[in-house]
Each structure stands twice: as structure tokens, then as C-alpha cells.
N, C-alpha and C positions, 0 to 999 in steps of 0.2 A: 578526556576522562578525569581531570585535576579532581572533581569533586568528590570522587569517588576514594572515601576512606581505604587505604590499606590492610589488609588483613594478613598476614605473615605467621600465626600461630592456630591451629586446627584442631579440636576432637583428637583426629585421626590423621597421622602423616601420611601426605600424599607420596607418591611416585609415577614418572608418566614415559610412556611408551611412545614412539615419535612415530613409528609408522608399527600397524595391527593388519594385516592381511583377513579379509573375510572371505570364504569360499562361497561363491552361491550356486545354485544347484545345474547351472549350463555349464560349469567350470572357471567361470569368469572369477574375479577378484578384484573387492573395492579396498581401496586403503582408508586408512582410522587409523587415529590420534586417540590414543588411552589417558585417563588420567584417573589413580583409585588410588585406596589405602595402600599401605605399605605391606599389613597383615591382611588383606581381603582374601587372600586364598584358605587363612585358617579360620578366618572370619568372614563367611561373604556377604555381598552389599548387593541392593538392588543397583540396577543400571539406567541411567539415562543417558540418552539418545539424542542429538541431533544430526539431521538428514539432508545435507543441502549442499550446492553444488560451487557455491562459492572460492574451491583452494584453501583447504584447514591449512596445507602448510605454508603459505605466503599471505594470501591475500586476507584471512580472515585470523591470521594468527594471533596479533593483537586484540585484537576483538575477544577471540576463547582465552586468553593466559588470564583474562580478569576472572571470567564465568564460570569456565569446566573445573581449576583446579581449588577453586571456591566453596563450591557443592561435594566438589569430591573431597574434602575435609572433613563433609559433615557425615561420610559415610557411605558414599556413590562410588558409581563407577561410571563415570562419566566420558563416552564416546562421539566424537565427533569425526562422520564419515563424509565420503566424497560420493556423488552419484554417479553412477556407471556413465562414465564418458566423460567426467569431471574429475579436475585436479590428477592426482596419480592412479584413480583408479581405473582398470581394464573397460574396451569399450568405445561407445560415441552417444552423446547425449543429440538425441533430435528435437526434440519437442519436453514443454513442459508436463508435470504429471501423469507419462506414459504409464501403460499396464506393467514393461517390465521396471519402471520406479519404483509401483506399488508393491509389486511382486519380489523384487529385489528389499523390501523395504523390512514385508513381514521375513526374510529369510536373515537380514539381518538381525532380528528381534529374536528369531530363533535361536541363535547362535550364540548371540549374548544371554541369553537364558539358561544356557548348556554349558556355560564356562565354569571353569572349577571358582574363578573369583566373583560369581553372582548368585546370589540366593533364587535366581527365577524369576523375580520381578524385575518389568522393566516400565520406565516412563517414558514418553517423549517433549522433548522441548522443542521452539524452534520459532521463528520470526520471519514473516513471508514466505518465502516458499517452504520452509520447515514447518510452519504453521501450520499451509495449506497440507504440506501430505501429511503431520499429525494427525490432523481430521481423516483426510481420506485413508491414512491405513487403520484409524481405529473404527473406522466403520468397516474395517474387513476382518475384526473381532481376533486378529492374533490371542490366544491363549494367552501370554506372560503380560503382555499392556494392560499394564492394570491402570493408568491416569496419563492424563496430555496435558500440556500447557500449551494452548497455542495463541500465536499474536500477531497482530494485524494479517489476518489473514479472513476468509469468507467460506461460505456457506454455500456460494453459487457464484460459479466463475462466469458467468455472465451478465449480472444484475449488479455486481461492485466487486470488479476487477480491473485490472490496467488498460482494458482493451474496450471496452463500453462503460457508459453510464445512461438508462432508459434509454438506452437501442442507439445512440448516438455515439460515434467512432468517437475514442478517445484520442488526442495525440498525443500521451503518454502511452498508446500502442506503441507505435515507431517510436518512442524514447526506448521505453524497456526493450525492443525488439534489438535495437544497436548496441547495448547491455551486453545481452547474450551473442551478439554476433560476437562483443569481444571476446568475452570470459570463454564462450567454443573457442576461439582461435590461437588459444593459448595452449603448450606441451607440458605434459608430464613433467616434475623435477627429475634428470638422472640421476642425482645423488639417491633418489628412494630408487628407481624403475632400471637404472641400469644402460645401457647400451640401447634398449628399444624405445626409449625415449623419441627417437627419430621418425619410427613409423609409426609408434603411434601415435603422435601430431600429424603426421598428413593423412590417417585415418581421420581426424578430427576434422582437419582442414577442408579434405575431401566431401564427408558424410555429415556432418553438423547439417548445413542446408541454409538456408534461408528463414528465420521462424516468420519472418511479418509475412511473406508469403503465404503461408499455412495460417497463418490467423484471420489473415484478410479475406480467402477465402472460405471463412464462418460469420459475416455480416449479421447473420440471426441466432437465435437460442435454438440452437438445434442438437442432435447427439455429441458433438462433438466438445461440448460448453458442459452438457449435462454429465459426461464422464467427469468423474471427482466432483460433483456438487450434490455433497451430503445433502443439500436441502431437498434433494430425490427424493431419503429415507431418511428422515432424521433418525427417526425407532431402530436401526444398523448402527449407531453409536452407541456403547453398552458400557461406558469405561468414566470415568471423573473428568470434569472439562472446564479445565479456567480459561476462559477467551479477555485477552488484554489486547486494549486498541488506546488512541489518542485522537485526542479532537483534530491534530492537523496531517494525521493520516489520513489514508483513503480507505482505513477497513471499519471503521467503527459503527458502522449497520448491522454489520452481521454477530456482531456482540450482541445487540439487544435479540434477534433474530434466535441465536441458539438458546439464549435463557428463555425465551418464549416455547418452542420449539423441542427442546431436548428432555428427555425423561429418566435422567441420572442424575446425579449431585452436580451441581456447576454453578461457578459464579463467574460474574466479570467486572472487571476493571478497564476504568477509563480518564487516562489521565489528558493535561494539556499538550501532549510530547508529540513529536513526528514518529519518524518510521526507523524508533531507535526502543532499543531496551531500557525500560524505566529506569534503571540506576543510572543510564547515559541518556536519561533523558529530557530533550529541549522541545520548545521550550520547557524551561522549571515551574513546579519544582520537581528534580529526581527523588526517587523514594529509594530507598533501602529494596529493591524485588527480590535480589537473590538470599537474603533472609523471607518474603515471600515464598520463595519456589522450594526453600528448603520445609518453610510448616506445610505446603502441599504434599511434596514428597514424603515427609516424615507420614504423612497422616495415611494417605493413599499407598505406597511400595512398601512403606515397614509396620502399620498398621498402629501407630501412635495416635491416639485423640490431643492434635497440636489446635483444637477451638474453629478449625475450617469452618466447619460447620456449622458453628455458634455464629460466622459472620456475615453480615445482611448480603444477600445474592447478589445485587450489585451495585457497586461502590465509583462514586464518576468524581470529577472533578468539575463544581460548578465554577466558570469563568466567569468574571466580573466585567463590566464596562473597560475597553482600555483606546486611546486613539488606533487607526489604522497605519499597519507599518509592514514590511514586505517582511520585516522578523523581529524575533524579541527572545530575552534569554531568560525571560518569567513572564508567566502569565499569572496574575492577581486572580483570585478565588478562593476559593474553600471546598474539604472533600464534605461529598454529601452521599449518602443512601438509600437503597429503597430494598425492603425486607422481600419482596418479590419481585419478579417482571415477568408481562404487564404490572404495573402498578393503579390500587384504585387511588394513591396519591396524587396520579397525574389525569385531570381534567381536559379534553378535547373543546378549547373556545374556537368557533367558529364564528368569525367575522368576517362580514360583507365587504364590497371592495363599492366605494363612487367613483365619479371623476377625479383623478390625484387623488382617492381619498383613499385610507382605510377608517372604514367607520363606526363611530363611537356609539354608544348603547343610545337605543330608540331611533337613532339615524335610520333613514331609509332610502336605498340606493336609489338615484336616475338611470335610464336603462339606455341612455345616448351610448351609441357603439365607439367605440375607439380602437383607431389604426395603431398598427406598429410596423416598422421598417427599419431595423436596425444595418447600422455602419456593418460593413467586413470586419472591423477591427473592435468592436466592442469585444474585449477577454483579454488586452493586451496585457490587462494588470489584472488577471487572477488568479495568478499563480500557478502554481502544477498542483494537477488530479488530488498527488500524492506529495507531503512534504518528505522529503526524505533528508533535509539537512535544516529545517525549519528558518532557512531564511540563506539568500532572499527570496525564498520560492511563496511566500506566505502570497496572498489578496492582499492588494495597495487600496488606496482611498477609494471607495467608489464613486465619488464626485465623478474620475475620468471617466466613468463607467456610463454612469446615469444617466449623459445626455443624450446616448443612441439607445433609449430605452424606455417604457412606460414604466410610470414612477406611481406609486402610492404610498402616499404616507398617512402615520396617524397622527392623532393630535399630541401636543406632550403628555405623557403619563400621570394624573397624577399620583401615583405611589409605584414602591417598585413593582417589579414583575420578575419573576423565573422561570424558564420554560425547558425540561426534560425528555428526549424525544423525539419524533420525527413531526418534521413540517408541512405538510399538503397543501397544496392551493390547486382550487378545484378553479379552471375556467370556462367559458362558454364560450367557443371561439370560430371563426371562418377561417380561411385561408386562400385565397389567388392563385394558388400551386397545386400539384400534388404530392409534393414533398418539401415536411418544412420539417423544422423543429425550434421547439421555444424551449428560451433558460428563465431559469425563476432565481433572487438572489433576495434572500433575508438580510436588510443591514439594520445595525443599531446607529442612531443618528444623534450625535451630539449637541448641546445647547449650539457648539460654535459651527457646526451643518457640518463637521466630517463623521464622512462614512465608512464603518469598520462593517466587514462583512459578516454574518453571523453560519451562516448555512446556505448551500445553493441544491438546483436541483437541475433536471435537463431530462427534454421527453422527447424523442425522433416521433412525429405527430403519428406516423404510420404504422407506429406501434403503438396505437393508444387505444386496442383489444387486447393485442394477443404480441408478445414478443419472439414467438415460432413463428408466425403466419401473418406478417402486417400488411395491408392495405392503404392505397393510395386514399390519401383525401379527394373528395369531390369541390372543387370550388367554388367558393359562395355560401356550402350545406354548411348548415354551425352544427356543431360538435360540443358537447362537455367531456373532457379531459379532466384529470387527475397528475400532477405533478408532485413526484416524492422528494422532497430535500434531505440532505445527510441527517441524521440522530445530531442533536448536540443536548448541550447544557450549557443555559447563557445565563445570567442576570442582567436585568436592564434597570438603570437608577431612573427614580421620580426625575420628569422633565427632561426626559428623553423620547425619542421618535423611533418607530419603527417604519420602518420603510423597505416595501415589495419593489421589487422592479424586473421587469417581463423585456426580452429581448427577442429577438428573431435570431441571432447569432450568437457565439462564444469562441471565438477564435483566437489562440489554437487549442484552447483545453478542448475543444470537439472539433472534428471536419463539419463545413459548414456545407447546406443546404448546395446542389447544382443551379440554383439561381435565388436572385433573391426573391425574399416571401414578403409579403407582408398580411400580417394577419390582423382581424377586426377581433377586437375584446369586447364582447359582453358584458359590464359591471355588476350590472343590475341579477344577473344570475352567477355570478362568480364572486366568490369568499377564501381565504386565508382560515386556514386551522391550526391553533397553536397549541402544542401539547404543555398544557398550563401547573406546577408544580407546586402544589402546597408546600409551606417551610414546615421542617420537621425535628420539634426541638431534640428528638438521639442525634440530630446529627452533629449537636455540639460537643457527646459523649462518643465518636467514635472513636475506636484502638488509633493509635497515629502510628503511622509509618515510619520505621527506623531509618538512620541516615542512609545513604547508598555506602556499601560496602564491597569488596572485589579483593579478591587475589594478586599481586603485584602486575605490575605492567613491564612488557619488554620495554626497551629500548629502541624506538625510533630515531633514526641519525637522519636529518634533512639533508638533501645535496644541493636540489635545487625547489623552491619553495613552488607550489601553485597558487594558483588563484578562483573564488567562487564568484561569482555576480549573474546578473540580470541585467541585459541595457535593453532601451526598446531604440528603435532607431526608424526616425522618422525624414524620409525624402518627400518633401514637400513640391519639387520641381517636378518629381516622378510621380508623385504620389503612391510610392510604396512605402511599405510602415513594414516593419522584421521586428520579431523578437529574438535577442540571440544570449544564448545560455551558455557561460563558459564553467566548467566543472574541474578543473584541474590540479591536481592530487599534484604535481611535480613530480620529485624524483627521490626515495627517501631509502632507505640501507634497513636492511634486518642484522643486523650481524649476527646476531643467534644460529645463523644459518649460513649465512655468509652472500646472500641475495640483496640485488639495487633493483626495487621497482618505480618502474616510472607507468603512469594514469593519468591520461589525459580525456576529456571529450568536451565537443565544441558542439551545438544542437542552433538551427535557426528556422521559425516560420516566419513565411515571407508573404503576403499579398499587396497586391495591385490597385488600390484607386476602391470600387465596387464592383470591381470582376472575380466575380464566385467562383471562376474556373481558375483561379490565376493561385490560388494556397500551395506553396512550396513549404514541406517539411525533411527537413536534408539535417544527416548527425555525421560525426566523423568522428575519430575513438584511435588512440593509440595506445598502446599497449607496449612496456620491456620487460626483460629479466635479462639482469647479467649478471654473474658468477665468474670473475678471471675473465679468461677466455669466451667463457659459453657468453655470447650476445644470442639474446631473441628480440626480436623486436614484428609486431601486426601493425597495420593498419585496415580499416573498416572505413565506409564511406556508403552511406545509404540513403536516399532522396527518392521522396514522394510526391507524386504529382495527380493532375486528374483534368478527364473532360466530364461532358456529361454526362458516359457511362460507362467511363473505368476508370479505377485507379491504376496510376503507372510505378512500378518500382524500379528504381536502378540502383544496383550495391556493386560494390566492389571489395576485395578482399585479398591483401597482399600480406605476405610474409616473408621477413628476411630471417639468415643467419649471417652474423657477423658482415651485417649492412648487403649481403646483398642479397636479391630476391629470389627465392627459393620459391614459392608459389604462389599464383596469382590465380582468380577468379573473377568473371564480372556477372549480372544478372542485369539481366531487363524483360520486367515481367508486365504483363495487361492484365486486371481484373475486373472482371463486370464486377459495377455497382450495384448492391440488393435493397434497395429502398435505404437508401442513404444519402 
């Protein structure tokens, strides 16, 4: 967080409460972290809210000392709680977005409404899953919620969430699912909870469950996806909505989705950043947000006209041509506008696709069919779903990519182009199966032939009606399909190439097909639609974003340092090829607290030669806390496998104290596969 300017002088002096007991209505009790004015009782402040399950007091504590006692300067009351079964509060979290999250959610909002140090208004903030229950409890119209801020988060947990992309298993499922198997398997602090710290970790331990279990068992868009996905009832969202995402996140569809979609005041923001808050945001550039989030607040909880209003609905960041690299700590562009969305700024060109061609104005397609039969291992270099540390998780060159793939490229441009939007590529296709799935990948192509990836897309062909209700392909029948690519904002310079490329695989960003496909392309009826951007000279007058700003930062003491990377690892004797992800936090000291946590996880997809039955995804995660005496230490271990019609889970789940194992679990679970 170096870049982030210090702030040390406030409006209003803060004071903060280390643990806040909230009652909710079973008797249960979530703990919060207060941060307000010093006079807010003679003075009250509206309050804001985040709601996430993360550890306010360890694991995300650095994170809030910059944010909550920032805004709470400006005149908030800024709380930051644990979800029932998370961190120190009463409970067991099972699953994400449960009814009693929601329900617990609006009770908390009640409460801070009712307090003698708040005016009644309440906001909510929050990033990923704060995000997501933002939305979902303000479409459950709590009285006090008067505005949300939520980021990278969605509209519909099944259409762009961590667990599907166009009906096609993600595997960033099983990443995020060994996430939460850690963060459940961690205890209460006793220093807040006291003596019951004991049992209630192996209530934890016990009752958490297995989430990828429970996921895996929802292969389709059915009830269970559609609980929490406002995009049910948009019209149940009744309250102010700034939706912020990044281009090298994995939520930035549903940005454009609710400015389309919602019928209240709302804008969004979309910067180059991963899966981090814009002031910490990479890549750069970071903006000043939390002066953002204070003129939404001011504007909406205290009822100041701070120009919200006045600013074009929504504001992206157009990125510029740059070579391919798995990370970068700037991405070159400029902000640009659009005073609505949809915008009639942005024009839908649709162009025809030849042989290797995308083609140029009066061209006229050959309708020769063209096979595709991509490698197991095309996706090695395409990063995860979701960036969450912007490198080295980014899309590498896609030259490695290209060659198990059908290519089309255009001619060199001559002049630029900018394109704002979503990408479609309509195809005309057969299949040999009945069950495939094709990836589509937009790259921008350099005079010197390297390929930066711009946007990709991924259709499970058997959902190419209906994502409730998919149907096998008949082999041989051609089909036109529709293929949706992420929203972006790209610039491409004069005498550059655009370039489509269509695979049969993507492995391990998706579980790949139970054999392989090979599918016949149509040219001559299939096209590319590029959502085409007029330049718009306001957008050389926009307001510019103040520096990033933040409340001081604790003290991180290193003990023992980690490490981040990406290796692919290729046996060529064996002919297996692994991706293997190391993530390793080490071991680092709060002393604010008096807590040494150590984080680690190790994640690898494995296949065999082109044996489609042969994809091994296996994560392992450790997890301490020690205090003196008190050692905790988990371990997690979870691998996924499959024949032709299940997938196989096996996890494990060990806890010690003071090195030795205190409890253990193992799973070995069988799921029919649902057209996947």
C-alpha cells in the first residue's frame, strides 16, 4: 500500500472500539470493529457497513486501518463485522449467501440505526462477497439503507461468478472452494471470545462442510444460483448503487448489466485494477476511491449535493496497446465516459469471419468448413478467471496459445480503433460429441506478432438455449451459437491486428469436455461483433481523480517471507504438463495484537498427453496463529478428479494445537456429471 498517501488529520476525530457485540434476533452474536467520531453520540453520523467473513481482527486488519478509520473522519461510523460462523462471531458459516447471512444482515443494519451514535442512515460498502450481499440485502429494502457501494461483485451468481463461465465449470471453483475450506477451519481469537474459543472451532470444524461439494452439485442455473441474483428482480433494488470492477477482474459484466438494468441513481466505475480496492489498486493507475466513497456518502446518508449526480454514469478506463506479460504494475490509457449506458456512442460492427481471415469491408466470406481439435493443454497461459493479485495471474503471449486453435486474423488496421463493451462472436458450428464446449479469445496483435489477449469468452455448447435446461448436441447437425466475451475497453493502434481464436479446450481456466471434440466452423455464416466507440472529446474535460489517500497503516513485522509465482511444468517423457500455483504469504507478526500469522497455498492442474479423463485439480492451504503459547495451526488438502460421469472429490482436513492433531476429517465424494 506504499502509494497510498497518509492521512493523519480528520474533520472529525476518530475513536475505535476493537470488538462491538451485535444481538440478532435467535440470540446469537456477531462481533464488529467500530470506528466513529469521538463526539458522534452528541453528534450522530450515518454508518457504514461492511459485511464479510474474512477475520476484521487478523486477517483483514491491515486492509480496514487504511479504509474504515479514513471515512470515519469524514463523519461515519464505520463498522466492520464478521459473518455468523466467521472470525469471532457466534455460529458456523456453511455455505455462501445463506438466508440467515441475509437475515442476519438486515438485523444488523437495524441495530446500527438504533444506536444512540447514528443518525439512522446506513450505507454499505464491501468487495466480493461484501459486494455481493450489498446487493442482495438491498434488494431486501431494509428501511435505514439508504446507498451501496459494491465492487467486483455480480448480478447473477451463475452467468459471472467463480464457479461457471457460459455453463462451463470454472476451476477457480476448487480454487475459491479450498479458500473457504481454510478461512472455516480457523478458531475464534480467545482474547475477544474467552474460554469458548475451544468449542467453538470444532463446531466449525465439525459443521463448515465441504463447500465444492455443494457447488458441484448445482452444474446448472437452477434455484440454488438464482437465490441472491438480483438480476431475478432488478426493480427490489430501491436505494443508490455505485458498482466498481477492473478490467483484470472477473466481475466487470455485471457493472455494465446493472447501469442497464437498475432504475435508481447509479453509476460505475472501471478501472485497469484486479480484485483489489482502487486506492490499492493494480495494476495502476490507483485513484484517490476513498475521497470517492466519501462524495457518495456525503451525497446519499447525509444528503449534501457533492456533484454525484453531475458525473457521467459511467466512467472506465480505456487501456492502450501494451506487449503480453503475466503482470504489470501500470497499464497505459486514459479515463474515458459515457453519459449513459447502453450508450448510442457505441456502435455494434459486425464482421464476417474467412479462412484465417477476419474480413475487411466488401470481402466476402468462402463457406469451406473448418475443423478444430484443440490440445488438453491450450489455457496453460491464461491466467486465473479472476486476478486477484494482478500478476502473475494475468494471460501470457498468446502465440503458446494459438497453435492448438483456429485463428483469424485481420488485416493491419489502418487507423486506430476503440472498442467499449461486450464482444459476441456468432458461430455456425457441428460437433462429433455431444458434449463440447468452445473458448473464443480476442487478442490485439503487434507489428512484431506478439499476442496480448484483450477479452475472452467460453460457451458449454449444451447450454447454447437455455442455461436451466441444456441439451446434448446431435453430431454432425450445425448449430449457430452466440459466444459472449468479458465487457472491456481496449484501444488498438494503426497497423495492428486483431485476432479471433476459437479452441475446443481451455484448460484449467474450465473443466474440459469428457472427450475430445472436434468441431467444424462455418466461416461463411459466422462473424465477430465489436462494440465500436466513438472518441468523445468531454472526455478530455473530465474531473480527474485525486491521489489515493488512506488512514495510516499498521505495522507488518516479516518473520518468514513468502513467495507468489506461476511455473507451468512440462514432462515431455510422460507427457504431462501441470500448472502449479504457489501463493505464499509466509509468516508475518501483528503486534498490535500480539498475533504471528502464517498463509500459505500451493494449487496444481495436472493432465496427461490428450487424455480428457486424466485433469487433476488438487490445492493444499495452511493456515497458523500463534500468541505465546496459544499455537493453531490447519491443514486442507482437496483434489479433484473425474471419469466420464462423475466428478471425484477427496479433501482432507486436519487441525492441530500446539503441533498436535486435534482433529481430523477426510471426504471422498462421487458426483454425476450434468452436461458438462
Amino acid at each position: 500500500m506504499s502509494q497510498i498517501a497518509t492521512v493523519t488529520e480528520f474533520p472529525r476525530k476518530v475513536r475505535s472500539e476493537e470488538t462491538v457485540w451485535i444481538p440478532m434476533r435467535d440470540g446469537a452474536r456477531l462481533a464488529a470493529r467500530l470506528w466513529l467520531p469521538e463526539d458522534a453520540e452528541a453528534d450522530p453520523v450515518p454508518a457504514v457497513l461492511e459485511y464479510i467473513p474474512y477475520r476484521r481482527r487478523d486477517f483483514t486488519r491491515p486492509r480496514d486501518a487504511v479504509i474504515h478509520p479514513y471515512v470515519a473522519g469524514h463523519g461515519y461510523a464505520c463498522i466492520r463485522v464478521d459473518l455468523r460462523g466467521s472470525g469471532d462471531s457466534d455460529g458456523i458459516l456453511r455455505d455462501e449467501y445463506q438466508e440467515q447471512e441475509l437475515q442476519d444482515g438486515c438485523d444488523v443494519i437495524d441495530w446500527l440505526a438504533a444506536q444512540p451514535w447514528c443518525n439512522g442512515a446506513v450505507g454499505m460498502i464491501g468487495i466480493s462477497w461484501g459486494g455481493f450481499n450489498g446487493l442482495q440485502i438491498a434488494a431486501r429494502q431494509p428501511e435505514p439503507l439508504k446507498a451501496v457501494i459494491s465492487l467486483c461483485s455480480t448480478d447473477d451468481r451463475y452467468a459471472d461468478d467463480i464457479h461457471h463461465m457460459g455453463g462451463c465449470l470454472l476451476g477457480d471453483n476448487l480454487s475459491w472452494a479450498s479458500v473457504m475450506f481454510a478461512y472455516n477451519s480457523l478458531p475464534p481469537d480467545p482474547e475477544v471470545v474467552g474460554a469458548r474459543w475451544r468449542d467453538m472451532w470444532f463446531e466449525r470444524l465439525d459443521g463448515s462442510g465441504l463447500w465444492l461439494e455443494t457447488w458441484l452439485r448445482h452444474q446448472r442455473r437452477d434455484g440454488y444460483w438464482r437465490h441472491g441474483s438480483i438480476a431475478e428482480d432488478y426493480a427490489a433494488v430501491q436505494c443508490p448503487i455505485m458498482a466498481v470492477s477492473g478490467w483484470a477482474d472477473g466481475y466487470s459484466n455485471a457493472v455494465f448489466r446493472l447501469l442497464a438494468h437498475l432504475d435508481v441513481p447509479r453509476r460505475g466505475l472501471i478501472g485497469p485494477w484486479s480484485h483489489k480496492y482502487p486506492h490499492i489498486g493494480v495494476p495502476g493507475p490507483a485513484i484517490g476511491f476513498l475521497q470517492e466513497c466519501v462524495r457518495w456518502w456525503d451525497q446519499w446518508l447525509k444528503g449534501w449535493d457533492t456533484g454525484v449526480m453531475e458525473d457521467p454514469m459511467l466512467r472506465v478506463w480505456m487501456q492502450d496497446s501494451v506487449p503480453p506479460s503475466a503482470s504489470y504494475d501500470t497499464r497505459p490509457g486514459r479515463w474515458v465516459a459515457e453519459p449513459v449506458w447502453p450508450s448510442g456512442n457505441v456502435s455494434q460492427r459486425r464482421i464476417g469471419l474467412g479462412p484465417g481471415r477476419i474480413l475487411g469491408d466488401g470481402e466476402v466470406a468462402r463457406t469451406d468448413p473448418l475443423p478444430i481439435q484443440s490440445p488438453l493443454t491450450v489455457g496453460l497461459f491464461a491466467g486465473k478467471w479472476c486476478s486477484y493479485a494482478a500478476g502473475p495471474d494475468l494471460a501470457h503471449d498468446q502465440r503458446q496459445e494459438d497453435g492448438g486453435a483456429l485463428v483469424f486474423d485481420s488485416a493491419p488496421l489502418a487507423e486506430p480503433m476503440e472498442i467499449l463493451g461486450m464482444v459476441c462472436v456468432e458461430l455456425e458450428l457441428s460437433a462429433d460429441r455431444p458434449l463440447a464446449m468452445v473458448a473464443v479469445r480476442l487478442s490485439d496483435v503487434a507489428p512484431d506478432g506478439k499476442a496480448t489477449r484483450v477479452t475472452y469468452g467460453m460457451l458449454n455448447l449444451t447450454h447454447r438455449d437455455s442455461r436451466e435446461h441444456p441439451e446434448h448436441l446431435e453430431p454432425g447437425q450445425r448449430y449457430r451459437v452466440r459466444i459472449k466475451m468479458n465487457d472491456i475497453a481496449q484501444s488498438f493502434p494503426a497497423g495492428h491486428r486483431l485476432r479471433l481464436a476459437v479452441s475446443t479446450s481451455y484448460w484449467p481456466l474450465a473443466w474440459p469436455s469428457p472427450e475430445p471434440v472436434r468441431l467444424t466452423i462455418h466461416p461463411g455464416q459466422s462473424a465477430i461483433e465489436l462494440p465500436v466507440r466513438a472518441p468523445r472529446p468531454e472526455d478530455a474535460t473530465l474531473r480527474e481523480f485525486d491521489p489515493p489517500e488512506g488512514a495510516p497503516e499498521i505495522p507488518q513485522r516479516m518473520i518468514e517471507a513468502g513467495r507468489h509465482t506461476w511455473l507451468v511444468h512440462r514432462d515431455l517423457a510422460s507427457d504431462v504438463s501441470t500448472l502449479e500455483v504457489i501463493n505464499d504469504r509466509g509468516i508475518f507478526a501483528l503486534d498490535e495484537i500480539g498475533l504471528e500469522i502464517e498463509s500459505r497455498t500451493n494449487e496444481w492442474y495436472t493432465v496427461r498427453a490428450d487424455d480428457f479423463l486424466s485433469p487433476v485439480g488438487e490445492t493444499r492451504t495452511v493456515r497458523g496463529l500463534t500468541r505465546g503459547d496459544w499455537r493453531i495451526r490447519t491443514e486442507t488438502r482437496t483434489r479433484l478428479t473425474c471419469n466420464a460421469t462423475e466428478f471425484h472429490i477427496s479433501a482432507d482436513l486436519d487441525a492441530y494445537e500446539s503441533d498436535e492433531r486435534v482433529f481430523c476429517r477426510t471426504w471422498n465424494v462421487s458426483i454425476p456429471r450434468d452436461f458438462i
